[in-house]
LUMLUMDREN-2810 file (N, C-alpha, C; in Angstrom, 1 decimal):
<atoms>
<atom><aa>X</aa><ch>A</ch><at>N</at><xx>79.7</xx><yy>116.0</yy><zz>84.6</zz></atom>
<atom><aa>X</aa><ch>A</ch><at>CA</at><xx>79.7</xx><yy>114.7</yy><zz>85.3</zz></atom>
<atom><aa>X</aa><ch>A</ch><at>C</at><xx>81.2</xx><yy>114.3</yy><zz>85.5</zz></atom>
<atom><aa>X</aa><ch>A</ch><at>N</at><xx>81.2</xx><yy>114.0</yy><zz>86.4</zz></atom>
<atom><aa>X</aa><ch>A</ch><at>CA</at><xx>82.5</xx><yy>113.5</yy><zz>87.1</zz></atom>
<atom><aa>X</aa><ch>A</ch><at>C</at><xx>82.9</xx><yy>112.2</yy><zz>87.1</zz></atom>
<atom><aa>X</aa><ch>A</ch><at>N</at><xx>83.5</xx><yy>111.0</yy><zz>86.8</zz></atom>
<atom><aa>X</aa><ch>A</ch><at>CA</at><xx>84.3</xx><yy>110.1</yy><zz>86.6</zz></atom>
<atom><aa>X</aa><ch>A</ch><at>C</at><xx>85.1</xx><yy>109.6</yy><zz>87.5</zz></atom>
<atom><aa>X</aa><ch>A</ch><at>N</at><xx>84.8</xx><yy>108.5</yy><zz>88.2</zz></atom>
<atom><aa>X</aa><ch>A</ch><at>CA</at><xx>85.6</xx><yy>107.8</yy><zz>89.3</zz></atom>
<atom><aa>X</aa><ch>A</ch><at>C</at><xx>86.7</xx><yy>107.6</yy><zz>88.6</zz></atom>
<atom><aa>X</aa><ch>A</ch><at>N</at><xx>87.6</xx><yy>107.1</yy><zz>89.5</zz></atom>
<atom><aa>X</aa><ch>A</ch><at>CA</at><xx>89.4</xx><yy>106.7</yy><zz>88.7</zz></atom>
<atom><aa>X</aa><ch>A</ch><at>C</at><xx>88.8</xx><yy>105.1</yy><zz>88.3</zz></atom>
<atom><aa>X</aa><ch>A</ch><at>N</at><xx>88.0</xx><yy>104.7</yy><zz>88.3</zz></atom>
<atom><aa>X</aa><ch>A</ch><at>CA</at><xx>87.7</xx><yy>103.1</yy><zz>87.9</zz></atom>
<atom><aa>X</aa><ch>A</ch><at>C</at><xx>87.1</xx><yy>103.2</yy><zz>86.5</zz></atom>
<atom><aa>X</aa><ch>A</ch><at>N</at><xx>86.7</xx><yy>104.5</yy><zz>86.5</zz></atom>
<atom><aa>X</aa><ch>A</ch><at>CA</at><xx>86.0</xx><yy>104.5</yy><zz>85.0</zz></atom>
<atom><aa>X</aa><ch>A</ch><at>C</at><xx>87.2</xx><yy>105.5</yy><zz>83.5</zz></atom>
<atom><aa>X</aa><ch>A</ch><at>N</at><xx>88.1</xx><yy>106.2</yy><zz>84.4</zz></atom>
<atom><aa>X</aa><ch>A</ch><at>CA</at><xx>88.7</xx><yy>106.8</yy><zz>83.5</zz></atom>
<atom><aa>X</aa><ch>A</ch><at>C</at><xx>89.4</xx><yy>106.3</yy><zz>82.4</zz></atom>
<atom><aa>X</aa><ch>A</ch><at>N</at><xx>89.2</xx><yy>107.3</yy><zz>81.4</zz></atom>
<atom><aa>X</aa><ch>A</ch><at>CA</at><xx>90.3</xx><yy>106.7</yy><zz>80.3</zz></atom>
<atom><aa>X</aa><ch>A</ch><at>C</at><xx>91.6</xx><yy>106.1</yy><zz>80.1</zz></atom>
<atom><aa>X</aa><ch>A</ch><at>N</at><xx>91.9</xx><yy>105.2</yy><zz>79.5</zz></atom>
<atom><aa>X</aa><ch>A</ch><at>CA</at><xx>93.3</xx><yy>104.8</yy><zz>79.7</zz></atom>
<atom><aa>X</aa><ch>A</ch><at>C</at><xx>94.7</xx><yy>105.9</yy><zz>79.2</zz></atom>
<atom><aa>X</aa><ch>A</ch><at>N</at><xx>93.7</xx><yy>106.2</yy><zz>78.4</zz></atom>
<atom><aa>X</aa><ch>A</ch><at>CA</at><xx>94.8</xx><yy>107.4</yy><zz>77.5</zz></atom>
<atom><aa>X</aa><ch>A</ch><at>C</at><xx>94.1</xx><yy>108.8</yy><zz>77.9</zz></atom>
<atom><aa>X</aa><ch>A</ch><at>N</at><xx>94.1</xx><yy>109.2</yy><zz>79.0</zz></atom>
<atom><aa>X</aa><ch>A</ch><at>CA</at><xx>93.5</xx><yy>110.3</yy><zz>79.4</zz></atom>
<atom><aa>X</aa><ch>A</ch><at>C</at><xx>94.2</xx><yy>111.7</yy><zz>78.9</zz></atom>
<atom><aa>X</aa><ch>A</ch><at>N</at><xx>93.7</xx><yy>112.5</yy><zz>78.3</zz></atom>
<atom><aa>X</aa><ch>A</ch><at>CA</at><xx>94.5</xx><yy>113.8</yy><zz>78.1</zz></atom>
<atom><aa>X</aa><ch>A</ch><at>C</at><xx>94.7</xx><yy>114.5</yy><zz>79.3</zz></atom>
<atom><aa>X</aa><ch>A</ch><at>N</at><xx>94.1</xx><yy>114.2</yy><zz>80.5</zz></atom>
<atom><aa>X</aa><ch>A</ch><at>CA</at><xx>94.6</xx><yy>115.2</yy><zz>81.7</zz></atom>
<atom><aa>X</aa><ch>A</ch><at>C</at><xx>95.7</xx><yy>114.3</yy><zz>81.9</zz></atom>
<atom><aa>X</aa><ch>A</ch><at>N</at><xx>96.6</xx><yy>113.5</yy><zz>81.8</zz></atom>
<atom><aa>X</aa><ch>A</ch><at>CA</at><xx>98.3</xx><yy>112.6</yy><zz>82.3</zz></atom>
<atom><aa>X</aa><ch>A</ch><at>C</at><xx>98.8</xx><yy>113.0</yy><zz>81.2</zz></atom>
<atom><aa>X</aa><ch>A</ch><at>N</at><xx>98.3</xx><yy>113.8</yy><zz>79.5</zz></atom>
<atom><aa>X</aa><ch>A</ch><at>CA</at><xx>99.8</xx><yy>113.6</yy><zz>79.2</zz></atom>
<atom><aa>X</aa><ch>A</ch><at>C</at><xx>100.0</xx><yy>115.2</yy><zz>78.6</zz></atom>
<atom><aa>X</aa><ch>A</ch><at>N</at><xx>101.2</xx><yy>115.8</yy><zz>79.2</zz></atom>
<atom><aa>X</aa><ch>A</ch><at>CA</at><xx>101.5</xx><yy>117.3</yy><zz>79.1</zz></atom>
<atom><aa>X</aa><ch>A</ch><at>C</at><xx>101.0</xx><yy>117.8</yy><zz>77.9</zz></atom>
<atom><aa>X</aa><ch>A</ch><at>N</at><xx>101.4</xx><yy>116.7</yy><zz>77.2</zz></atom>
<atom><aa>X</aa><ch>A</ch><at>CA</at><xx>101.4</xx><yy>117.8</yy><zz>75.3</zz></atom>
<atom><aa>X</aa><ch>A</ch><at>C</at><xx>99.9</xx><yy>118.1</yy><zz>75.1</zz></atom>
<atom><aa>X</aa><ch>A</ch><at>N</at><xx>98.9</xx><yy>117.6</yy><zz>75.6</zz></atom>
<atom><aa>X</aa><ch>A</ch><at>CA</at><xx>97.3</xx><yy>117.6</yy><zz>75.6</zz></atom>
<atom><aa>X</aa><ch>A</ch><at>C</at><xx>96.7</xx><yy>118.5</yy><zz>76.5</zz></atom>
<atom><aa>X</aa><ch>A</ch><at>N</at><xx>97.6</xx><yy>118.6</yy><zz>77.8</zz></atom>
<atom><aa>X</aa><ch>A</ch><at>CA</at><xx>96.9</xx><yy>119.6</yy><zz>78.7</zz></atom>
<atom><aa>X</aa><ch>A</ch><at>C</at><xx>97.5</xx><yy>121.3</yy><zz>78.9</zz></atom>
<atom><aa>X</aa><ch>A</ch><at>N</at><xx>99.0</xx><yy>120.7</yy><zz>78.0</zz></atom>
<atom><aa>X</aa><ch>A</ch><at>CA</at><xx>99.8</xx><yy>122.1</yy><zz>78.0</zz></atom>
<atom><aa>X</aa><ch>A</ch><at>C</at><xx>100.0</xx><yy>122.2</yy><zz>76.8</zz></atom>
<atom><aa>X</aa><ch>A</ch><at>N</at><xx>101.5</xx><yy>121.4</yy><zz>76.0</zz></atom>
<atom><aa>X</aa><ch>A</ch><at>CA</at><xx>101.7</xx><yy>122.6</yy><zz>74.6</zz></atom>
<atom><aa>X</aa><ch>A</ch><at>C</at><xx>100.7</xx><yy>122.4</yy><zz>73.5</zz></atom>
<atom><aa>X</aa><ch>A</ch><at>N</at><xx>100.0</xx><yy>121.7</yy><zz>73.1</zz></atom>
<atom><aa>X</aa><ch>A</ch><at>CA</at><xx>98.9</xx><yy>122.0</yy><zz>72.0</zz></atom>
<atom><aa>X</aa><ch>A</ch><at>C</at><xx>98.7</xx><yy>123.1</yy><zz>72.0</zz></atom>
<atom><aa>X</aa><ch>A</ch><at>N</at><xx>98.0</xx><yy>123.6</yy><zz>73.4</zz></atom>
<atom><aa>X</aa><ch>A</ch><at>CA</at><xx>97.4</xx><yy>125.1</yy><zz>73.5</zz></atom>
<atom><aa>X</aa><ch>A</ch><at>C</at><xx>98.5</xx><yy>126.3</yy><zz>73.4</zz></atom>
<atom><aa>X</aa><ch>A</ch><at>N</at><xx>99.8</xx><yy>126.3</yy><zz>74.1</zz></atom>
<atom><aa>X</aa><ch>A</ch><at>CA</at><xx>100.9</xx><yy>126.6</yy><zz>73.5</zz></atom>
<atom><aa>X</aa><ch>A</ch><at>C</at><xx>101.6</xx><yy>127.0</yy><zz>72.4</zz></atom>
<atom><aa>X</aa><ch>A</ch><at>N</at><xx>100.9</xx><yy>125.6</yy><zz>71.8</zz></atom>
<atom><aa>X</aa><ch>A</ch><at>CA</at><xx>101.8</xx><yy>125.6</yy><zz>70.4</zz></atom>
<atom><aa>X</aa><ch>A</ch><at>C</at><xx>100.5</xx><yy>126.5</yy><zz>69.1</zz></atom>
<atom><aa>X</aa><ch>A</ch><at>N</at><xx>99.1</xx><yy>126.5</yy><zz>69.4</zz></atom>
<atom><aa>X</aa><ch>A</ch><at>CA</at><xx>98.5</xx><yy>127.3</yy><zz>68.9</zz></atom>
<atom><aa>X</aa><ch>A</ch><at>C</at><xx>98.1</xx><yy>128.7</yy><zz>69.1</zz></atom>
<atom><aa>X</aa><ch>A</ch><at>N</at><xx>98.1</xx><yy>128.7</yy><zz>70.2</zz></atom>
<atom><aa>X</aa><ch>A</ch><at>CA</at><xx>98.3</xx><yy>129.9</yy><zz>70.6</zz></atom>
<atom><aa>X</aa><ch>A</ch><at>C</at><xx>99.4</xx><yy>131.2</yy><zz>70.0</zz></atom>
<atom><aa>X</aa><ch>A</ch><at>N</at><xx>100.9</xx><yy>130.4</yy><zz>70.3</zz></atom>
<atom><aa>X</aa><ch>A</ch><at>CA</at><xx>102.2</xx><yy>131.1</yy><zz>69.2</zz></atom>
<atom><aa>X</aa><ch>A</ch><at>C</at><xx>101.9</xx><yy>131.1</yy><zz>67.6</zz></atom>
<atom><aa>X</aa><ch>A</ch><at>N</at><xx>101.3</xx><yy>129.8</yy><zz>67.2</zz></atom>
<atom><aa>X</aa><ch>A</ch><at>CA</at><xx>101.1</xx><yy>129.6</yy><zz>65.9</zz></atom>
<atom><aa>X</aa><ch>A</ch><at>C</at><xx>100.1</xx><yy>130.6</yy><zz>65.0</zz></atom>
<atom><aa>X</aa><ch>A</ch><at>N</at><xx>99.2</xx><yy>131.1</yy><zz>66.2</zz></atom>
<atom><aa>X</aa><ch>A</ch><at>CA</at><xx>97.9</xx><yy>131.6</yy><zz>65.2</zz></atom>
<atom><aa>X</aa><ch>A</ch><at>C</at><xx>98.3</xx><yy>133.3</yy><zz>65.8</zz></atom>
<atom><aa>X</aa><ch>A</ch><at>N</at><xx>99.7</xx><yy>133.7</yy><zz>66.0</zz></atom>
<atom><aa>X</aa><ch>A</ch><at>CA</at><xx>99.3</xx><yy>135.5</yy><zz>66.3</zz></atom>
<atom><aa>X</aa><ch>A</ch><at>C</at><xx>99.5</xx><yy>136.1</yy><zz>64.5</zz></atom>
<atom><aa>X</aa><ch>A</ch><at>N</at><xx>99.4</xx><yy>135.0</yy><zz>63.5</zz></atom>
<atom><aa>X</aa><ch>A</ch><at>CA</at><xx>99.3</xx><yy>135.4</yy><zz>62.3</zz></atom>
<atom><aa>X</aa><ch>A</ch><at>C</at><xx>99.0</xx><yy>134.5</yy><zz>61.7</zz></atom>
<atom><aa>X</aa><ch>A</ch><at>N</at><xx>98.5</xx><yy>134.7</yy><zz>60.1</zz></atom>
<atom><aa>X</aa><ch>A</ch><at>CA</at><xx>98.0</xx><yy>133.5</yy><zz>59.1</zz></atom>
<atom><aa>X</aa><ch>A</ch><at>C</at><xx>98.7</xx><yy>133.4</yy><zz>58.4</zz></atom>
<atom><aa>X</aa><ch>A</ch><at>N</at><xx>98.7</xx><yy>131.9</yy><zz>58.0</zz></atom>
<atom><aa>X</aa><ch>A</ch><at>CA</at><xx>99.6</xx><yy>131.0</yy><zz>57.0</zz></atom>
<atom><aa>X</aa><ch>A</ch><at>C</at><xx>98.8</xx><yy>131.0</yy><zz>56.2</zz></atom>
<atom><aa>X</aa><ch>A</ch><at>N</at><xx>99.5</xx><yy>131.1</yy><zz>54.3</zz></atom>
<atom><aa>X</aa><ch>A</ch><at>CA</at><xx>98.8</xx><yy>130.9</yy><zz>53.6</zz></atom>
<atom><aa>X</aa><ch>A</ch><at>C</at><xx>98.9</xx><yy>129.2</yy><zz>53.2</zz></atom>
<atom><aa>X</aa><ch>A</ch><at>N</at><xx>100.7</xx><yy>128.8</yy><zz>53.6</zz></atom>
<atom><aa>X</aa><ch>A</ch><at>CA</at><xx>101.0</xx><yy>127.5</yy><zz>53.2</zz></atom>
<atom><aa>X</aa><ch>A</ch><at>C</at><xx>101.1</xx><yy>126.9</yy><zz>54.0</zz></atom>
<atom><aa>X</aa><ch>A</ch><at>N</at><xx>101.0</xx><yy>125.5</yy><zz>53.8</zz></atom>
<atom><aa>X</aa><ch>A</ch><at>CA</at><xx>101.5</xx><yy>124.4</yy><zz>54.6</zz></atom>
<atom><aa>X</aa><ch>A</ch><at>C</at><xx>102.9</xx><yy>124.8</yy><zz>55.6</zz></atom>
<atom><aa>X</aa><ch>A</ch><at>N</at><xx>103.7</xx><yy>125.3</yy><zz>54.9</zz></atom>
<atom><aa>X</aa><ch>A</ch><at>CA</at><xx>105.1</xx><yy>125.1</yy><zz>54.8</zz></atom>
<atom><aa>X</aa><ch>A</ch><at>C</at><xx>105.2</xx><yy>126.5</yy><zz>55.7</zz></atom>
<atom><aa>X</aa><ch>A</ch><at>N</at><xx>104.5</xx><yy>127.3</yy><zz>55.7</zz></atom>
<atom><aa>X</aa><ch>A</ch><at>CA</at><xx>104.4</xx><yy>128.4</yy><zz>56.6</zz></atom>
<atom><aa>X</aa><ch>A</ch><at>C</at><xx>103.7</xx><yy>128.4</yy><zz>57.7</zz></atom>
<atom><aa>X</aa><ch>A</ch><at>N</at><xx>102.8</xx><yy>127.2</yy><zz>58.0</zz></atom>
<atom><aa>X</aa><ch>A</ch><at>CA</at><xx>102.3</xx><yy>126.7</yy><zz>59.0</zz></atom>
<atom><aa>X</aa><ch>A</ch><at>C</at><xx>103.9</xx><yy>126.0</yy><zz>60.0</zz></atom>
<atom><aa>X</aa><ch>A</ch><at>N</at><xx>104.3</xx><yy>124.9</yy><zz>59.6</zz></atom>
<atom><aa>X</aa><ch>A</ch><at>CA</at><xx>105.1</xx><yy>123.8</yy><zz>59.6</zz></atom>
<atom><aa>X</aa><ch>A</ch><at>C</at><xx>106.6</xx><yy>124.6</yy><zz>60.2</zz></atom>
<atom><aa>X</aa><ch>A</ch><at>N</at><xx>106.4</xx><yy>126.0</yy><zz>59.6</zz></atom>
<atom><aa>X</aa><ch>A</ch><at>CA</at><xx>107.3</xx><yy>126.7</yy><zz>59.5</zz></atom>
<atom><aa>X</aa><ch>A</ch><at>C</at><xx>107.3</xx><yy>127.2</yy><zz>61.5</zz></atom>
<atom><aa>X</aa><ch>A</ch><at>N</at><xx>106.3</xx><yy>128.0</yy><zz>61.3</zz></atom>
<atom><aa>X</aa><ch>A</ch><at>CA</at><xx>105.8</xx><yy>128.5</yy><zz>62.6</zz></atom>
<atom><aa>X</aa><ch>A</ch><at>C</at><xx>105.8</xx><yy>127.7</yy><zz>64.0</zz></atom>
<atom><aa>X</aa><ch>A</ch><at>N</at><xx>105.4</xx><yy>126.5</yy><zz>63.5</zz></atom>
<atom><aa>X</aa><ch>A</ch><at>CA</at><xx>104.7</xx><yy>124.8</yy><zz>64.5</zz></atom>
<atom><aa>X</aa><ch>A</ch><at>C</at><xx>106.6</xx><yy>125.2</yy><zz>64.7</zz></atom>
<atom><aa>X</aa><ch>A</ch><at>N</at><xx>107.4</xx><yy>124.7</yy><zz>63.8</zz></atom>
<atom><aa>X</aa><ch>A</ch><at>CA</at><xx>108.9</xx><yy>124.7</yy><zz>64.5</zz></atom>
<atom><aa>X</aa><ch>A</ch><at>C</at><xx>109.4</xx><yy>125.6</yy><zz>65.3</zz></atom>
<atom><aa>X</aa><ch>A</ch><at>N</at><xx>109.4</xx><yy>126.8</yy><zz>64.6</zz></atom>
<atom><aa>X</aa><ch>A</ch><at>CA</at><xx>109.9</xx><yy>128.0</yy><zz>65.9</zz></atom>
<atom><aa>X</aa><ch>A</ch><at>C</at><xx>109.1</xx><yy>128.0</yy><zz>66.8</zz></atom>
<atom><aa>X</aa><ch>A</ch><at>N</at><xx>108.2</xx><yy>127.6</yy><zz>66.9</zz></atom>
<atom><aa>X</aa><ch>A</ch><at>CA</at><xx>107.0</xx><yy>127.8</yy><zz>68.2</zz></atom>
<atom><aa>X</aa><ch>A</ch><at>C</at><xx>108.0</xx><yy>126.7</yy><zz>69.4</zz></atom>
<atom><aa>X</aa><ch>A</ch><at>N</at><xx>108.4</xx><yy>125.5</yy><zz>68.7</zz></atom>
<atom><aa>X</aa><ch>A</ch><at>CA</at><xx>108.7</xx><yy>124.3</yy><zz>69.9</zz></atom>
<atom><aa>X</aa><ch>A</ch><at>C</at><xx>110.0</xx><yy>124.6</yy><zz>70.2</zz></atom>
<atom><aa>X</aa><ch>A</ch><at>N</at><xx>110.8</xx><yy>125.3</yy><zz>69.1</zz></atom>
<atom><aa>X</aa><ch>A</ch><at>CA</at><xx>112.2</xx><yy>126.1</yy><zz>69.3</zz></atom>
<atom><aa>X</aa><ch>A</ch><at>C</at><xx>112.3</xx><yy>126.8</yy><zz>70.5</zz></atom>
<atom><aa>X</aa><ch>A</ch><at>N</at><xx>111.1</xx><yy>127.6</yy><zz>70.4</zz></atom>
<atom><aa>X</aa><ch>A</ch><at>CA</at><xx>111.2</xx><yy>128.8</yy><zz>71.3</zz></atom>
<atom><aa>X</aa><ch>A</ch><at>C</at><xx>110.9</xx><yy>128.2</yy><zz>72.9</zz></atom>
<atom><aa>X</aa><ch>A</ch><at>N</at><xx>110.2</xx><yy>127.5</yy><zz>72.7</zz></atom>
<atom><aa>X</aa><ch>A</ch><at>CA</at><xx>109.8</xx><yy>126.7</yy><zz>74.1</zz></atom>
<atom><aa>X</aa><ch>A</ch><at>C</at><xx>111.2</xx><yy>126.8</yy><zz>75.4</zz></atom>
<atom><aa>X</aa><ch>A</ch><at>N</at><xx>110.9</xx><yy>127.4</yy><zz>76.5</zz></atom>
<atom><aa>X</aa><ch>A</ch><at>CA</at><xx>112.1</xx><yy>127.1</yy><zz>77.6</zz></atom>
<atom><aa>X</aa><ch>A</ch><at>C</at><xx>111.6</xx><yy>126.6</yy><zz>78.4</zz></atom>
<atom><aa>X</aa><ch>A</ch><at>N</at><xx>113.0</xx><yy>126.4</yy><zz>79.6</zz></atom>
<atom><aa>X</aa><ch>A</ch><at>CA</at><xx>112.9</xx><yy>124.9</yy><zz>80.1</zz></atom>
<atom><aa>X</aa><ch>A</ch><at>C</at><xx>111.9</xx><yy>125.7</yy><zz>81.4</zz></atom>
<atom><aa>X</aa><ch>A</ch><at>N</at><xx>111.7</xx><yy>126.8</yy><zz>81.6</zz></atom>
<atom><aa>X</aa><ch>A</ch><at>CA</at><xx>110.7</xx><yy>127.5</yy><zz>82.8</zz></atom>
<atom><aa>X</aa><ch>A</ch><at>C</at><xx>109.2</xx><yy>126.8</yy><zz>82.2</zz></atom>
<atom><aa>X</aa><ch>A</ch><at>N</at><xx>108.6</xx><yy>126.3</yy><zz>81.2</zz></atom>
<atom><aa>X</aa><ch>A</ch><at>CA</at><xx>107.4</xx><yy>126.0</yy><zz>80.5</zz></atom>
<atom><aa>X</aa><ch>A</ch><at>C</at><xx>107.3</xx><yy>124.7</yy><zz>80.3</zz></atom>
<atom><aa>X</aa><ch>A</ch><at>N</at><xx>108.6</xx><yy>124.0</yy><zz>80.1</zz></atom>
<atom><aa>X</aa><ch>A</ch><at>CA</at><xx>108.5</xx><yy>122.8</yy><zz>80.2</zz></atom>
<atom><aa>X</aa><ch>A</ch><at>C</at><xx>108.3</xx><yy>122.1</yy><zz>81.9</zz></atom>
<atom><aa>X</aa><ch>A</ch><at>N</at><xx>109.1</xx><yy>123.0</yy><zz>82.7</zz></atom>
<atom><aa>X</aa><ch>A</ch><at>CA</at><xx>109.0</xx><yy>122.8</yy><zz>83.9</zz></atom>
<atom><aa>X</aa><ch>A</ch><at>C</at><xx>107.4</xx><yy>122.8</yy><zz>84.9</zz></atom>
<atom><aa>X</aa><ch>A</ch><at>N</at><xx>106.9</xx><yy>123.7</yy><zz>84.3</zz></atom>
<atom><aa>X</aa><ch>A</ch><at>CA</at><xx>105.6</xx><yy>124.1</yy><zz>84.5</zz></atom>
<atom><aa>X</aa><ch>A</ch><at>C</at><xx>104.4</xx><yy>123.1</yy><zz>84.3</zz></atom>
<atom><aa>X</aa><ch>A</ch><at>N</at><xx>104.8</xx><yy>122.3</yy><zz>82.7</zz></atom>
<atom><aa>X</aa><ch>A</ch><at>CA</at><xx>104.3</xx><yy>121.2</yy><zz>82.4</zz></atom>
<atom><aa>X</aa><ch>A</ch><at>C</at><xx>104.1</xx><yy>120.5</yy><zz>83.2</zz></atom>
<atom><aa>X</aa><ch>A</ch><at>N</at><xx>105.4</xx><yy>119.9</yy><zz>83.2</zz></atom>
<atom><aa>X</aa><ch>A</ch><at>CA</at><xx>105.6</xx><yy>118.8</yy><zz>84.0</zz></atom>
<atom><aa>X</aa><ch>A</ch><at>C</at><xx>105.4</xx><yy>119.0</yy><zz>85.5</zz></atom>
<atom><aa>X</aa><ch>A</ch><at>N</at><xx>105.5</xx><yy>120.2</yy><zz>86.3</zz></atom>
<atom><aa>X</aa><ch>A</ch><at>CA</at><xx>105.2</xx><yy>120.4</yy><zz>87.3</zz></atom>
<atom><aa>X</aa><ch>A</ch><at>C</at><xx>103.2</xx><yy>120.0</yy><zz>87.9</zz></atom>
<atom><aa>X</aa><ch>A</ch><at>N</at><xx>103.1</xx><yy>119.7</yy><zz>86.8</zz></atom>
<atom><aa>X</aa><ch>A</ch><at>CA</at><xx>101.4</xx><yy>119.5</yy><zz>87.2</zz></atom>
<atom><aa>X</aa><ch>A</ch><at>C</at><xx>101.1</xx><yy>118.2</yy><zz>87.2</zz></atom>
<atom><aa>X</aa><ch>A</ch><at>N</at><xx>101.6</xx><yy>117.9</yy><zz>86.4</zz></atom>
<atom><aa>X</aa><ch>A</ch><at>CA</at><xx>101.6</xx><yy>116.3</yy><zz>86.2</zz></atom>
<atom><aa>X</aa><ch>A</ch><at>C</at><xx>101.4</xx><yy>115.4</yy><zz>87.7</zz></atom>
<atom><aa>X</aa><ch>A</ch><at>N</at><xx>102.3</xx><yy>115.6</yy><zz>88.7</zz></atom>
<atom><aa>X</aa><ch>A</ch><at>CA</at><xx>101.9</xx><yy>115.0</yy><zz>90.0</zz></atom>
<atom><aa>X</aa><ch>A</ch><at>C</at><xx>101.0</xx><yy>115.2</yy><zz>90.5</zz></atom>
<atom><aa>X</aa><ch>A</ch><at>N</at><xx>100.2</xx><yy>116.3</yy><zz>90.3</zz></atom>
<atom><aa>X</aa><ch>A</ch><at>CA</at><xx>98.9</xx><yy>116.9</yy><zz>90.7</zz></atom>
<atom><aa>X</aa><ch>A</ch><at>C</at><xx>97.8</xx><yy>115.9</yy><zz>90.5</zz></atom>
<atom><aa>X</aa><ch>A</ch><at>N</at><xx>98.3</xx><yy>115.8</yy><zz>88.8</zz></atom>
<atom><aa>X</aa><ch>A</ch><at>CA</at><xx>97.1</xx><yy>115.1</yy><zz>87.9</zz></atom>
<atom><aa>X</aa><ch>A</ch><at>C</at><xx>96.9</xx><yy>113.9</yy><zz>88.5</zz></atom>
<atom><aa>X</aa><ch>A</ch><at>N</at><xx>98.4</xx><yy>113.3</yy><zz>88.4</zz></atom>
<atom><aa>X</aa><ch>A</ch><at>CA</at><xx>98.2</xx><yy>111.6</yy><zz>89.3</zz></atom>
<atom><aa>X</aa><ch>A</ch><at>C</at><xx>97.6</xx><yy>111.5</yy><zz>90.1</zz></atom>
<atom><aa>X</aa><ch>A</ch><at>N</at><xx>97.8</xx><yy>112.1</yy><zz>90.8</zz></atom>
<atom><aa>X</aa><ch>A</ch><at>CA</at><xx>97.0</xx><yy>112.6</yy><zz>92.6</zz></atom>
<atom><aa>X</aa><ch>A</ch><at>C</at><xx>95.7</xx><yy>112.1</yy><zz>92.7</zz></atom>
<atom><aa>X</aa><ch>A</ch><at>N</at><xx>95.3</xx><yy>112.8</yy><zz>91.5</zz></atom>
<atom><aa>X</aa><ch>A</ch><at>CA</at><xx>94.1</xx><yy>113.5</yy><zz>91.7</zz></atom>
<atom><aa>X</aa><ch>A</ch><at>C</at><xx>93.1</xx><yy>112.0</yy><zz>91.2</zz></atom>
<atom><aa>X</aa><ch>A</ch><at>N</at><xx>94.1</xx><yy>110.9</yy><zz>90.5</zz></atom>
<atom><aa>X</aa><ch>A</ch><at>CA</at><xx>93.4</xx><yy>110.0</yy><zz>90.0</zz></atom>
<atom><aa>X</aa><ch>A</ch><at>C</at><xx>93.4</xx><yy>108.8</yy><zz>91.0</zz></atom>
<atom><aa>X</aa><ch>A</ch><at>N</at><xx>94.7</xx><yy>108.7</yy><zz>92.4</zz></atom>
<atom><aa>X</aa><ch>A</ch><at>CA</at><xx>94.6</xx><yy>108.0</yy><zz>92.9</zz></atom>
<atom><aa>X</aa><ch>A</ch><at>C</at><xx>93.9</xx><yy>108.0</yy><zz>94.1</zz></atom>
</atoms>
């Protein structure tokens, strides 16, 4: 079911990048191995946002106008 823009969420996860891009990003890098600790988790989550370049952030945000678009 599809959702007019009169009914949409106010906090939609399609408008905000970290929900429709790095979450998946950031698990994706995080799980190509297992943590036994927190701290090896926490560990990973960092180099993962470290590693991040600005071609992926661009990407992100490149859709973002799409999204609006698509709500107005």
């Amino acid at each position: 079911m599809f959702w007019s823009k009169e009914f949409w969420p106010p906090s939609s996860p399609d408008l905000n990048p970290c929900d429709y891009y790095l979450w998946g990003v950031l698990e994706r890098d995080t799980n190509k191995r297992a943590h036994n600790t927190v701290d090896s988790l926490k560990a990973a989550i960092i180099e993962a946002v470290a590693n991040l370049s600005r071609e992926q952030a661009a990407h992100a945000v490149g859709r973002f106008r799409h999204r609006v678009e698509l709500l107005l």
